[in-house]
N, C-alpha and C positions, 0 to 999 in steps of 0.2 A: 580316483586314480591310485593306484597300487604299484607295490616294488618292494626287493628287499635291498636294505644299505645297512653298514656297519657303522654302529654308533654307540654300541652295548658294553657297558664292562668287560663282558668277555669278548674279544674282537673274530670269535670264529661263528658267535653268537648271531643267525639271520636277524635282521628289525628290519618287518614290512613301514615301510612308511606310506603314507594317504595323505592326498589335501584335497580340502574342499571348500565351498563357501560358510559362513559361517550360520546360514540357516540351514544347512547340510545338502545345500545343491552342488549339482556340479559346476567346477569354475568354467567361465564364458569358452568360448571356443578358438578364440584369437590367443587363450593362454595355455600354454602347453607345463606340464609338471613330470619330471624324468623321477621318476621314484626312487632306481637306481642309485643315482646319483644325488639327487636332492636340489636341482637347478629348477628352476622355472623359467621360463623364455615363453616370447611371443610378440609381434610387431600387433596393436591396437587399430583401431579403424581412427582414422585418420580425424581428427576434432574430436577423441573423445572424451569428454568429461564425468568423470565417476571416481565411486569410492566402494571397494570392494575389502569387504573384511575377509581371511582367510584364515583357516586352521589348518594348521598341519600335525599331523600326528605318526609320533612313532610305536609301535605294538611290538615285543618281544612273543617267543614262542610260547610263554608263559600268562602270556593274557595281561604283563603288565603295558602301563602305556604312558608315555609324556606328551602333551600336548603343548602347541606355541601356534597362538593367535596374531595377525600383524593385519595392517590395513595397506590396501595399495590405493595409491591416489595417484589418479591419471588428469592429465589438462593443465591451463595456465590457470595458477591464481590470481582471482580478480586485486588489482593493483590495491583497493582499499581491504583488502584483504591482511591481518598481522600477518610480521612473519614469524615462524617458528623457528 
C-alpha cells in the first residue's frame, strides 16, 4: 500500500509511505493502511487470534528510507499467560 505524507526535514518534501507484512506480503484484508495520512484501521473477524508483524516504511524522492517494524497482537491472552 502506497501514499505520500509529510514527515521529511523539508516539509514541502513528498515521503511515499508503504506497509506491509514483515515477510513482504500484503497485510490481511480486514486491515486497512491510509498512506496519506499514516492511520491504520480495520474491524478483525470476530475471535481472531494472531500476531502480525508489520513494517512500515517511509521513502523520500531521493531513494532514502526509514523503516519501523511493530507487532499487532490480536485476541485474549491466555490467563497463565505473563503480563507485559
Amino acid at each position: 500500500m502506497r501514499g505520500n505524507a509529510s514527515g521529511h526535514p523539508d516539509p514541502s518534501a513528498p515521503v511515499l509511505l508503504e506497509a506491509h507484512t514483515a515477510d513482504g506480503g500484503a497485510l490481511p484484508l480486514w486491515l486497512r493502511f491510509e498512506a496519506r495520512t499514516g492511520i491504520f484501521s480495520g474491524l478483525p473477524p470476530a475471535g481472531l487470534r494472531t500476531t502480525i508483524e508489520i513494517i512500515l516504511t517511509a521513502r523520500d524522492e531521493e531513494g532514502r528510507e526509514a523503516n519501523l517494524s511493530f507487532t499487532l497482537e490480536l485476541g485474549v491472552k491466555d490467563a497463565t499467560e505473563p503480563a507485559k
